[in-house]
N, C-alpha and C positions, 0 to 999 in steps of 0.2 A: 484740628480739622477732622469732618467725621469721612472718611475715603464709605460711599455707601454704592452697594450692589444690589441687584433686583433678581430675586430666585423665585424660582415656577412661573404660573404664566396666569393672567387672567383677561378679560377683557380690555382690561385699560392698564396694564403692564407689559413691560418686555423684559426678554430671559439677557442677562449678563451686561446691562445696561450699568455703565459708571458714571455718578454723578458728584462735582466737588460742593459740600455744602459748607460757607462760610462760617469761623469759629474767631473769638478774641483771643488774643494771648495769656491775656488775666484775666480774674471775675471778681467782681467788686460786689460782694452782697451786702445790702443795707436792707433791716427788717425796721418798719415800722412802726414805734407800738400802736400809735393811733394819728386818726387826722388832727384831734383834737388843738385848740391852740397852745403853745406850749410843748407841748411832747414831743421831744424830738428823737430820731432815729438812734436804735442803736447799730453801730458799724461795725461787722464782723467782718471787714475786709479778709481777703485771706491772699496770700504772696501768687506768685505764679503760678502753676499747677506744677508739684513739685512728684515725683516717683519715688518712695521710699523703700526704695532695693537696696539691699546689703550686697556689696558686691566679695568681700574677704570671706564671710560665711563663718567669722570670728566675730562672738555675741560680745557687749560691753561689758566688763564688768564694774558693779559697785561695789565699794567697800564698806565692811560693815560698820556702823556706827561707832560700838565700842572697840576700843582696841588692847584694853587692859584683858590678860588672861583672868579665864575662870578659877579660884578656888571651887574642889567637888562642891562645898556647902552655899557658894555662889551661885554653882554654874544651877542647883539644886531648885535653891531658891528663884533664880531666874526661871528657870522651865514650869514653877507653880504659880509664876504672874504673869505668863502668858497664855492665854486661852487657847488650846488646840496643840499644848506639849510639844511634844520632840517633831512633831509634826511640822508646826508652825516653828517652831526654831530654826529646822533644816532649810524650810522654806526663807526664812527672813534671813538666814546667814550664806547658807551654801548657793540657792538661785543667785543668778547673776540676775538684773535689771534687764531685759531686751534692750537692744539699740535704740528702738522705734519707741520706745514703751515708758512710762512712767508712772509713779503713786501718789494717786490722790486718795488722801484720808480722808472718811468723811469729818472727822473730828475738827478739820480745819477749819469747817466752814460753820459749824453746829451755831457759835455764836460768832456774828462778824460786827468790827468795828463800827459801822454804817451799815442800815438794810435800806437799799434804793424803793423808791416809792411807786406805787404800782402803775404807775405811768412812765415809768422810767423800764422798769423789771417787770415781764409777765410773759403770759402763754408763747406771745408772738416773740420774745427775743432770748439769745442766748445767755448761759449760765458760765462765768467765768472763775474758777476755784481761786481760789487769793493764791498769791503766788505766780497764777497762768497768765496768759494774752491768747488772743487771734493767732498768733506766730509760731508761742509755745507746744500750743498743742495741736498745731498744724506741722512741729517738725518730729514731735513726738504723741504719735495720734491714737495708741492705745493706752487707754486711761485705765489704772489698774486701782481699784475702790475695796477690793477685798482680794485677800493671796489665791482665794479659789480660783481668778483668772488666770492665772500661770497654766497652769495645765491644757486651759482654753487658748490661749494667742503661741502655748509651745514657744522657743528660746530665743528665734527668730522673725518673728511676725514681719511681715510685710506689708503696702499699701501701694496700689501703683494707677495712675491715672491712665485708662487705655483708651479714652475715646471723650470728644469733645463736643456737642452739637449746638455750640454756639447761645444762640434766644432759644432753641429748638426745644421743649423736652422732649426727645427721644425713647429718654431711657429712664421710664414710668414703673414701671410692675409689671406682675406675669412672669417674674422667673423663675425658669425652671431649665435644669440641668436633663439633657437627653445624652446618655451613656454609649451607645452606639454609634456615635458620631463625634463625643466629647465636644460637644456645642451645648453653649447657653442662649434660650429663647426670653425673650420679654418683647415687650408693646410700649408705644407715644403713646401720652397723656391725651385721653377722650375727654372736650371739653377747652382744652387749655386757650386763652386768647391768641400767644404765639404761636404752637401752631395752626391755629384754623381749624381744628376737628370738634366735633361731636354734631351740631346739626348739618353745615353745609357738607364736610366729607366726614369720613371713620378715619381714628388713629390707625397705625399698622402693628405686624407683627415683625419682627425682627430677630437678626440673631448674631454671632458672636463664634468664632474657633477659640477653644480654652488652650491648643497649640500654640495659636498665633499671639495670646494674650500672657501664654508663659516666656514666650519667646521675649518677649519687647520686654516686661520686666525682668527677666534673667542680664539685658544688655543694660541696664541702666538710661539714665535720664536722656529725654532731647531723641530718644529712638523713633518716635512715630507711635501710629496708632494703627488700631485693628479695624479689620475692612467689616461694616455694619451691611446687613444683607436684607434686605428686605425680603418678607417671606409672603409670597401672592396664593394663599391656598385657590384649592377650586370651588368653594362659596364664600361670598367673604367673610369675614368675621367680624360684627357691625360694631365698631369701637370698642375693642377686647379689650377687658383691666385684669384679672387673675386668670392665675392655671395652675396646673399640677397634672402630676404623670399619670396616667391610670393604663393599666392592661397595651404598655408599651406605647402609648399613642400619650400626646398631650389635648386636657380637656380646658379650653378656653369659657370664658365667663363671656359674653358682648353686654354690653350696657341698653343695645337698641338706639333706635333714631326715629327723631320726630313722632308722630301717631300712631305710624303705618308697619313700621320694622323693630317688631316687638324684643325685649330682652331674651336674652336662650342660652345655653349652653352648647357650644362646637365640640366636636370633638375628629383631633384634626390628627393624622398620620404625618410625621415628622423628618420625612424622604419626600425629596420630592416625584409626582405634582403636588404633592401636600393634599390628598384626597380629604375632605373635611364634611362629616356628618354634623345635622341637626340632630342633636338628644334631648334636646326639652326646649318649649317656647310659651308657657307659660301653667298658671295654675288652675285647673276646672273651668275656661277659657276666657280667668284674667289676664293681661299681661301683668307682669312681671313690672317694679318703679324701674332698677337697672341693678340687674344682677352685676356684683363685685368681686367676692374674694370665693373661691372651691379648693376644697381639701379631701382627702380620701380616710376615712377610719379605719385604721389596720387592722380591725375585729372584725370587721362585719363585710370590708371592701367595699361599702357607698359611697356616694358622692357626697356631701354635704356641700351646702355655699350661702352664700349672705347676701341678702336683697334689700336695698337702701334708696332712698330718693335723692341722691348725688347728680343723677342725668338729669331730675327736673330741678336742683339745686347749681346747677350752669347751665340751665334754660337751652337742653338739647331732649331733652321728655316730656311729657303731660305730667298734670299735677295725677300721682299717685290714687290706683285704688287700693293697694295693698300695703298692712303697714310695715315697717321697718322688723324684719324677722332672718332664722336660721332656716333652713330648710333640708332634711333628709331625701335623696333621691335615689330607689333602688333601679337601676339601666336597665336591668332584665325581664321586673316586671311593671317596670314604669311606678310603682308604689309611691307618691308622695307625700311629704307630710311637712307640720312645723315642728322644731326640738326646741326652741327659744325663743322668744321675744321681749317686749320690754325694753329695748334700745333707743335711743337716740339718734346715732346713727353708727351700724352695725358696721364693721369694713374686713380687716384681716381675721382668718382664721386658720387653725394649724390642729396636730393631735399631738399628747405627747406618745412616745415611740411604742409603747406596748398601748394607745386607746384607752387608757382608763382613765387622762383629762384633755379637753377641748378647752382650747383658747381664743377669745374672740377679741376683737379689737373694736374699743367705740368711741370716735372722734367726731363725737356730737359737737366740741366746743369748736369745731369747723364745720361752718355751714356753706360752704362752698362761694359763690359769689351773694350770699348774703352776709358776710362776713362771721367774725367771733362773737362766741359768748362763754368768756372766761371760768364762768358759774358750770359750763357742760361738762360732760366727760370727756375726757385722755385718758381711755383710762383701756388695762386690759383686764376680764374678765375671766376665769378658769371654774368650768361644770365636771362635778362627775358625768363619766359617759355608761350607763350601765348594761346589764349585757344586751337588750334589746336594742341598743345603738341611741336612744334618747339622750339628752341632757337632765342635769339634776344639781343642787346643792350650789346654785350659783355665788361663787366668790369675788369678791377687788384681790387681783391676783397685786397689780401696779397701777402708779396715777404717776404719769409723766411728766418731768420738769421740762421738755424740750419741745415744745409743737403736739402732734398726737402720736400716738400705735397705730401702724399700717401694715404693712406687712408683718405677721409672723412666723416664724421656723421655729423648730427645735433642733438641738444636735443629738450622738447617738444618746447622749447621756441623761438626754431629759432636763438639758439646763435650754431655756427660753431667750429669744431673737428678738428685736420688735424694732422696725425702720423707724424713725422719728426724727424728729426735726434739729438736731447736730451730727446727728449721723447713724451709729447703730448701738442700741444698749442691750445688758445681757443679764441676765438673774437667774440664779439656782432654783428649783424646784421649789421651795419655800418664797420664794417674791425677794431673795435678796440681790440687793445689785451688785453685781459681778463685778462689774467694768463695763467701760465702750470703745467704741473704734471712733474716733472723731474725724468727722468730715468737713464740719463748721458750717453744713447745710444741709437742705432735706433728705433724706430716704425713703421713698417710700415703698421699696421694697426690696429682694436680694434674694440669695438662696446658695445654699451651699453645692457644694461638684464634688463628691464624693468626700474624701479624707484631708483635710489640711489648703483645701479649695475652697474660696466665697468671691461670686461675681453681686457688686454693688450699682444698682439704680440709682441714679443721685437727680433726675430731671434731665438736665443738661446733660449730665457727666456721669461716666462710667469707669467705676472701679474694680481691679482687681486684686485679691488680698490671696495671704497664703500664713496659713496660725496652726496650733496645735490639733483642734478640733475636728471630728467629723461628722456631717448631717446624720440626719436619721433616714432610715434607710428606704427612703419612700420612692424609689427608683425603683426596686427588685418587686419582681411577677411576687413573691410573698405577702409584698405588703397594698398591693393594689388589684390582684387576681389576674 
């Protein structure tokens, strides 16, 4: 059950109003591949909603494979057949396994006994490594695909279920961690059938104590959930889907509604009454398809954000006069421009920590209530950013095995985030994959809370995790002016 609160005030809200919104005990996700006859669902049930709290604060260990000592001339020869030396030795003998955590090789899967037929296996269903289930890697949900994750999920990784909204999604995108308060902000799904938003009302904005959420997973399982707040600024924010922190304040994305209530950018102060300025509502006086995802460039302090036709793709928009593109916006002197196009459809975008690449997220092969087309992109892209703040040198950073790229982060290190459709995946600077957090359902967005903090968007359902890593540092007046 999501326990939800009503903060600030607006015309058709009240201040500290409690409301119980009804939730199931389990969730049964069945994705499927198509209507077609014949093809039937694949069933990714997953158990109860379980909290993966270590409560001893004693990591598992595993034992190493061989147990014959080394001869020097052995131990010699061993260290020149493994790529990555004393390095990777220490790593494969001295690491213990996390609790939570486990290795998947990709070599396991490179050739499999049977490859299911693309009616069976594809964009829309889950990847299950030989060896796993639904269960397995629901009770051990960090997947560890290269040892560079170690460093990333740290000895004790965590996963803890702190809020449930039932059909609801609730808990869409938009987040972002405000320091001042140690609260995390995100938005309901603009658009969604269940909830009823995008043309007849707006999704909302919401938020989260990262107190209250370390608390309940510090207690272990069966403890309850954190109290969901709804945030009523003083204009609304017409079906918000991204944000990010800029000059202390958070800057929301709205998607717009109907004809009349064009796409913009908010930009809302994060105490309340939650005072919220218009900063932009559209371009040389087009509107905007539905503006989506905004990120800040640590060189330059602009805004950048991504414009997609998703609003008129769940028939809460007009059909598009602008095409699917990047956009630079300077707040000061209003300067705007395009840095990218060529997409599909454009969604998440991130910087890495020193500005010198942009990542963009395009989940063309989701067309929203027109359904898929397998042949599109999942795919994430990465531009040089050069010092004029433009894009350049357009790359395939990743093409995803699990749904699309929505959300992206980086942490301090420059290693890449990306929300998708089993949960969150993770790659080093080069595009290799790291590892994931497995949720066994969608993401479609998240954001790190400082050092060894990540609050998780799941639709429905909101997670809170606690790993080695920490975000990039896009909180501090440095990196946003």
């Amino acid at each position: 059950m999501v326990r939800k609160r009503n903060a600030g005030s607006t015309s058709n809200g009240s201040n500290g109003s409690e409301t119980a919104l009804s939730s199931s005990s389990s969730t049964s996700i069945r994705v499927s591949t198509s209507k077609g006859k014949g093809k039937q669902p694949i069933n990714t049930a997953t158990p109860e909603p379980t909290e993966f709290v270590v409560q001893d604060h004693h990591p598992h260990t595993t034992k190493p494979t061989h147990n014959v000592p080394f001869t020097t001339i052995g131990l010699a020869a061993y260290l020149q057949s493994v790529k990555g030396g004393v390095t990777h030795f220490n790593k494969r003998w001295d690491n213990a396994v996390p609790q939570y955590a486990q290795i998947i090789r990709p070599s396991s899967f490179a050739v499999l006994d049977s490859v299911p037929s693309p009616t069976e296996h594809n964009f829309t269903t889950l990847f299950y490594p030989p060896g796993t289930d639904a269960q397995s890697l629901k009770d051990k949900p960090f997947l560890i695909y290269d040892d560079k994750f170690y460093d990333i999920i740290g000895t004790n990784p965590t996963l803890t279920l702190i809020a449930d909204g039932g059909s609801d999604p609730l808990f869409h995108e938009a987040t972002v961690w405000y320091p001042p308060t140690d609260e995390v902000f995100f938005v309901q799904n603009a658009g969604a059938p269940a909830a009823g938003t995008g043309l007849d009302k707006s999704a909302i904005i919401q938020k989260i104590s990262l107190a209250q959420a370390a608390n309940i997973a510090s207690q272990g399982n069966g403890t309850g959930f954190v109290d969901v707040v709804t945030v009523n600024t003083t204009t609304e924010v017409t079906n918000p889907n991204g944000a990010t922190n800029f000059r202390g304040k958070i800057v929301f994305t709205g998607e717009g509604q109907g004809e009349n209530v064009p796409p913009a950018l908010y930009w809302v102060d994060a105490n309340e009454p939650y005072e919220t300025t218009v900063i932009l509502n559209n371009y040389y006086g087009r509107q905007f398809s539905s503006l989506n995802d905004v990120a800040v460039n640590p060189r330059n302090k602009q805004l950048y954000f991504t414009d997609v036709t998703y609003g008129y793709l769940q028939d809460f928009r007009p059909a598009p006069v602008l095409p699917n593109q990047v956009y630079k916006f300077n707040v000061d002197t209003g300067a705007l421009g395009v840095v990218a196009d060529g997409f599909n459809l454009p969604n998440g975008l991130t910087f890495s920590p020193d500005g010198q690449y942009a990542y963009v997220a395009d989940t063309g092969a989701n067309a929203g209530f027109w359904g898929f087309n397998y042949t599109k992109p999942a795919t994430l892209y990465r531009f040089n950013v050069d010092d004029n703040g433009n894009f350049g040198n357009r790359q395939t950073f990743a093409y995803i095995d699990a749904g699309v790229p929505d959300g992206v982060h980086c942490d301090s290190k420059g290693n890449v985030y990306a929300g998708v459709g089993d949960g969150i995946h993770v790659w080093d600077s080069t595009g290799l994959l790291l590892g994931k957090i497995w949720l066994g359902e969608t993401s479609a967005n998240f954001q790190f809370a400082g050092k060894g903090r990540m609050v998780i968007c799941a639709e429905t359902k909101l997670y809170y995790v606690t790993l080695g890593a920490e975000g990039a540092d896009i909180t501090s007046s440095s990196y946003s002016g």
